[in-house]
C-alpha positions, 0 to 999 in steps of 0.5 A: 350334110346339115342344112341351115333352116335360117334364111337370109334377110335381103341386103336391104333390110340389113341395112336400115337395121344397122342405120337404126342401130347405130343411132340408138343412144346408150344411157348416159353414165352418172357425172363424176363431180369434181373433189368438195371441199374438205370434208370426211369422205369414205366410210362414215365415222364410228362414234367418238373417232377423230378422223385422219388427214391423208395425202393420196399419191395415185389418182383415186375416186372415192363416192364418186368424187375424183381426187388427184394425186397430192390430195390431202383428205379427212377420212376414218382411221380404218378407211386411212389405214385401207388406203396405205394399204393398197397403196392409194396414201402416202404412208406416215 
């Protein structure tokens, strides 16, 4: 029969591990700011393009930034083109 080499700590000292444990902090996740203002948000925009107006119709969060559902956004072609794709904009 196999024995275990381990031992056991005594009760006490289990139990200051587990207070200590417990109060040790997880580092703080980074803030999500609320949507700015109008702006271009997603990818950058290649070189003379326009960007598009779309209107997310899922809760989204792009760079950070949370955007509800009915948000009117001025993203790249490409990247509008992404969001209908998957679902996110409302296709026109």
């Amino acid at each position: 029969m196999a024995t275990n080499p381990t031992t056991k700590k005594p009760a006490a000292d289990t139990a200051k591990e587990s207070v200590e444990a417990v109060t040790e902090t997880d580092p703080a996740l980074p803030a999500r700011t609320a949507a700015p203002d109008p702006d271009v948000v997603g990818p950058p925009l290649p070189l003379n393009v326009e960007p598009v107006t779309v209107t997310l119709v899922h809760h989204h969060t792009i760079d950070g930034s949370d955007y509800p559902p009915g948000a009117k956004l001025l993203v790249s072609p490409d990247y509008a083109r992404r969001l209908r794709g998957q679902g996110y904009a409302t296709q026109v």
